[in-house]
C-alpha positions as CSV (number, residue, x, y, z in Angstrom):
1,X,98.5,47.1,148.0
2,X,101.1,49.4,147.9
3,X,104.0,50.8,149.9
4,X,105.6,54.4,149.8
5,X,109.2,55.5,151.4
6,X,109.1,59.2,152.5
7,X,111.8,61.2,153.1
8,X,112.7,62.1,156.0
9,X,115.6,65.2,156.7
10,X,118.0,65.0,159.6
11,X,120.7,66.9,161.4
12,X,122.8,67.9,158.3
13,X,122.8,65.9,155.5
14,X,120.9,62.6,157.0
15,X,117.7,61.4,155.3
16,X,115.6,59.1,157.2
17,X,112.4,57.0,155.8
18,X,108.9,56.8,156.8
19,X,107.7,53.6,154.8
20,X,103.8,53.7,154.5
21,X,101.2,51.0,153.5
22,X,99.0,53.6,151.5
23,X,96.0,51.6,151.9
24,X,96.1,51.4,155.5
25,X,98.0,54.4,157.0
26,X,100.4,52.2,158.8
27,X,104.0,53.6,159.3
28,X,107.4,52.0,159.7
29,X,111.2,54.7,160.6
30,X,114.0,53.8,159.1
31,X,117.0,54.5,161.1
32,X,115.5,57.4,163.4
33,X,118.5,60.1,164.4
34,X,116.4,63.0,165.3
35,X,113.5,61.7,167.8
36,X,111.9,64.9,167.4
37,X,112.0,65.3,163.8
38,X,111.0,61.9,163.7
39,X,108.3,62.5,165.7
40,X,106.9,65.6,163.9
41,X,106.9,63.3,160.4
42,X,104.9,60.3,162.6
43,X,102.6,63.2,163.6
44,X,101.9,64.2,160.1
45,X,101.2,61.1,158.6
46,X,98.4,60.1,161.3
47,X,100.7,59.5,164.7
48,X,100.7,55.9,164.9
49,X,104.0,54.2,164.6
50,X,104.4,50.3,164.4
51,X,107.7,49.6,163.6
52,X,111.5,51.3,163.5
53,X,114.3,49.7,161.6
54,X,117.7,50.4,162.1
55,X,120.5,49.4,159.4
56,X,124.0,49.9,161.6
57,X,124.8,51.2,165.0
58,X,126.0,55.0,163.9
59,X,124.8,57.6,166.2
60,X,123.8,59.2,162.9
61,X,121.2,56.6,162.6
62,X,119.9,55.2,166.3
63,X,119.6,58.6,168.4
64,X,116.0,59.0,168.1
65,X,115.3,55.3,168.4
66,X,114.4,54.8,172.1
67,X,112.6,58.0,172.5
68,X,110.2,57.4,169.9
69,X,110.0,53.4,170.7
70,X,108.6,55.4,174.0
71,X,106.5,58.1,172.2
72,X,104.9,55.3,169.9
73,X,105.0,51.9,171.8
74,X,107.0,50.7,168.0
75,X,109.3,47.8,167.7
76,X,112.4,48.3,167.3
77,X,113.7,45.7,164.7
78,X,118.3,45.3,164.0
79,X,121.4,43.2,163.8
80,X,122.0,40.5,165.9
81,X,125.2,40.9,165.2
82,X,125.2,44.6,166.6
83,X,122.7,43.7,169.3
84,X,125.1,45.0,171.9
85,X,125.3,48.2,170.2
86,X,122.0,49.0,169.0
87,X,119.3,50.3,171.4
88,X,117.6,47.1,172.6
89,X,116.0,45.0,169.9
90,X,112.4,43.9,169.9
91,X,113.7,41.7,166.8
92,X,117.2,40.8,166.5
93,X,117.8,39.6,162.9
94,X,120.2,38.3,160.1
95,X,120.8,37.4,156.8
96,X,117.1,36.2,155.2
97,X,115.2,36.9,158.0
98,X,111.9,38.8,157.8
99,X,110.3,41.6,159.1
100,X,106.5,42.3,159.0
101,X,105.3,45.6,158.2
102,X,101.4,45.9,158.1
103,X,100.1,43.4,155.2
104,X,103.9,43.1,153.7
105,X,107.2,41.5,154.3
106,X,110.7,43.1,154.3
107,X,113.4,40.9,154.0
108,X,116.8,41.4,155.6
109,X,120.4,41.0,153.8
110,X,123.7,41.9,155.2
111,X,125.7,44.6,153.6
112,X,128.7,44.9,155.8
113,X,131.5,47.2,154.5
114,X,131.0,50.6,155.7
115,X,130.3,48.4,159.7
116,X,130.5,45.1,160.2
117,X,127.2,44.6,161.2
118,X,125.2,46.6,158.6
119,X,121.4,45.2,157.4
120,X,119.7,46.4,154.3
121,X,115.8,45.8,154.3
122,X,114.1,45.0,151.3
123,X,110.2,45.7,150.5
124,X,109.7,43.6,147.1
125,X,105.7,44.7,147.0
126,X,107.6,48.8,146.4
127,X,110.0,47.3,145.5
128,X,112.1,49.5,148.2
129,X,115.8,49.0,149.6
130,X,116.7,50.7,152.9
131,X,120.3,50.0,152.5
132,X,121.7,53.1,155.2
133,X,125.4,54.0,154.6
134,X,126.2,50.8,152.4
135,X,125.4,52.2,149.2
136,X,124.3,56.0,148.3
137,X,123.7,57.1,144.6
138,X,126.8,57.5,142.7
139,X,129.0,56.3,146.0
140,X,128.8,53.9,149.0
141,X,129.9,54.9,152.8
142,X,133.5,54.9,154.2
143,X,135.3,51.7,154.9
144,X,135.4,52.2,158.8
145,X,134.9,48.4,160.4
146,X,134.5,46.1,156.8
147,X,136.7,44.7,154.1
148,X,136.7,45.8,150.5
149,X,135.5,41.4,150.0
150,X,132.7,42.6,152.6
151,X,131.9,45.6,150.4
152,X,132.0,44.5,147.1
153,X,130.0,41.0,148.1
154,X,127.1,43.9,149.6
155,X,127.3,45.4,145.8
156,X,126.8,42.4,144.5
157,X,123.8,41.8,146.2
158,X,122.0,45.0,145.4
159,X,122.8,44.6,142.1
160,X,120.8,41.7,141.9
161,X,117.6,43.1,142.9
162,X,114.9,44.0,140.5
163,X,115.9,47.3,138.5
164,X,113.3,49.3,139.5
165,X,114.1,48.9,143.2
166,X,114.1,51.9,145.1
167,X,117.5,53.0,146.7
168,X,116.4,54.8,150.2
169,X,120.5,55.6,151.4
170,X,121.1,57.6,154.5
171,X,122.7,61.1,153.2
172,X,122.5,63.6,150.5
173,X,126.0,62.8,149.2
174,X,125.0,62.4,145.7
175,X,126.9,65.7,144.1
176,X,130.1,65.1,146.1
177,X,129.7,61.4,145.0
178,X,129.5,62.9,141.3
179,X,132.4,64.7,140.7
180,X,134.7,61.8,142.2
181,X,132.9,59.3,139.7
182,X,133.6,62.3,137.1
183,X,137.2,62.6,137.8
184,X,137.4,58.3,137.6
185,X,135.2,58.1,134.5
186,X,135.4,61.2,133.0
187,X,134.3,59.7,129.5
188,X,130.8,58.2,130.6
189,X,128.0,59.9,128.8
190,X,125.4,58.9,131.6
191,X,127.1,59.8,134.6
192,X,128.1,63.3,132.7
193,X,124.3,63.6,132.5
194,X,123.5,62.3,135.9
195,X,125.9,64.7,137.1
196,X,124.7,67.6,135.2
197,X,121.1,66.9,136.9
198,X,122.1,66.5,140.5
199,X,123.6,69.8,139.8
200,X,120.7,71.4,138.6
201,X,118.2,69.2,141.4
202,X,121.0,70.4,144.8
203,X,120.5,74.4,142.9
204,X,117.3,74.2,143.3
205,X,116.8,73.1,146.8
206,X,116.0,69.7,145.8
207,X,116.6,66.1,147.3
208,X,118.6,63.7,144.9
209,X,117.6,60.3,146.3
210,X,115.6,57.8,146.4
211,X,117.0,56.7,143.1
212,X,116.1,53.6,141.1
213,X,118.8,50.8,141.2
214,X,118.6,50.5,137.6
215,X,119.5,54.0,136.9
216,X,122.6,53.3,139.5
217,X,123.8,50.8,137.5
218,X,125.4,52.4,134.4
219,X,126.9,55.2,136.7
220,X,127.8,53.9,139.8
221,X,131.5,53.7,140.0
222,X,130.7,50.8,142.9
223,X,128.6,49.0,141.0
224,X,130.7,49.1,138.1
225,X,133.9,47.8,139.7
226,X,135.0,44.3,138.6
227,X,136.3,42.8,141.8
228,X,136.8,43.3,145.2
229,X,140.5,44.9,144.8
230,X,138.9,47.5,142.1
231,X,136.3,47.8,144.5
232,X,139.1,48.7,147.1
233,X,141.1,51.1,145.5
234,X,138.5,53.0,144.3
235,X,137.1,53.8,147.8
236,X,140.8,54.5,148.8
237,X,140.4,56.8,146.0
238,X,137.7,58.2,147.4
239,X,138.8,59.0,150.6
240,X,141.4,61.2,149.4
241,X,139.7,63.1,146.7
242,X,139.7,66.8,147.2
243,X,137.4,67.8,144.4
């Protein structure tokens, strides 16, 4: 049994996920913005669509969700917590809760920080993390409802999971994301690398994510910080960088 997370390109710089069962066709969205972008990735991969997951409330993520719950008769599976803000849930959920895809499980863990409300699933048969705005490679989202406590408890989380866990984020921020952690870290021989790549990858018309949380690790200027204050300043770092 196996499990695949395709990417999915949206209005600008949004990547949405199809997650597939490869032995059985089945299909799951992650975070839908575009219903008929969504639609014409569903239609490519067989046009049956069981399930749609949403991580936070952003427009940028939930456009497309009722229109294809229409299109496909899916469930629509999100916060409880942002219930009255999401398109209407088939499954509200929370911290541990899980989510049945096909033959597999997805569990749910809160990552608030970038909203207060924010859900990351996690697929451990992939193992695969759809984790949104919370964290992207080499960055995380803007601060807009959480605390940097919020945030840097959601790190800590994903930093726990297995290292070869999938990171599925929801934009192709990686290269901006680099040249802050370059300008904070200028003396880290991975992320100098890392950097160098996502140059080379964006030149040639090429996606940067999903990346493996292990690779993260070592580079992340997130994942590296020490504490929630750390954690702070360095996305009010962020924020103001003009690199």
């Amino acid at each position: 049994m196996t499990l695949s997370a395709l990417t999915v390109p949206m209005l600008s710089d949004n990547y949405a996920w199809l997650l597939r069962d490869d032995a059985t066709g089945a299909l799951a969205f992650v975070d839908p913005a575009d219903a008929e972008a969504g639609a014409a990735a569903v239609d490519a991969m067989g046009g049956k669509l069981d399930l749609i997951l949403l991580t936070h409330h952003h427009d940028d993520h939930i456009a497309g969700a009722d229109a294809m719950r229409k299109r496909y008769g899916a469930r629509i599976v999100g916060a409880a917590a942002d219930a009255h803000r999401l398109p209407r849930l088939d499954q509200s959920v929370t911290e541990g809760d899980t989510v049945a895809f096909s033959t597999f499980e997805g569990r749910v863990i809160d990552t608030p920080g970038h909203t207060v409300g924010h859900i990351s699933y996690f697929f451990p048969d992939g193992p695969i993390l759809f984790c949104g705005d919370t964290m992207f490679s080499l960055g995380c989202g803007r601060m807009f409802e959480g605390t940097a406590e919020q945030f840097f408890a959601s790190f800590r989380k994903i930093a726990a999971l297995p290292p070869e866990t999938l990171i599925c984020c929801g934009h192709e921020y990686t290269q901006s994301n680099a040249r802050f952690a370059l300008s904070i870290d200028p003396d880290n021989a991975m992320l100098r690398a890392k950097a160098a790549e996502v140059d080379r990858m964006r030149a040639a018309g090429q996606q940067t994510v999903p990346v493996r949380l292990g690779d993260e690790l070592p580079v992340n200027p997130y994942l590296l910080a020490r504490d929630a204050p750390s954690f702070g300043r360095i996305r009010s770092m962020k924020d103001s960088f003009k690199g």
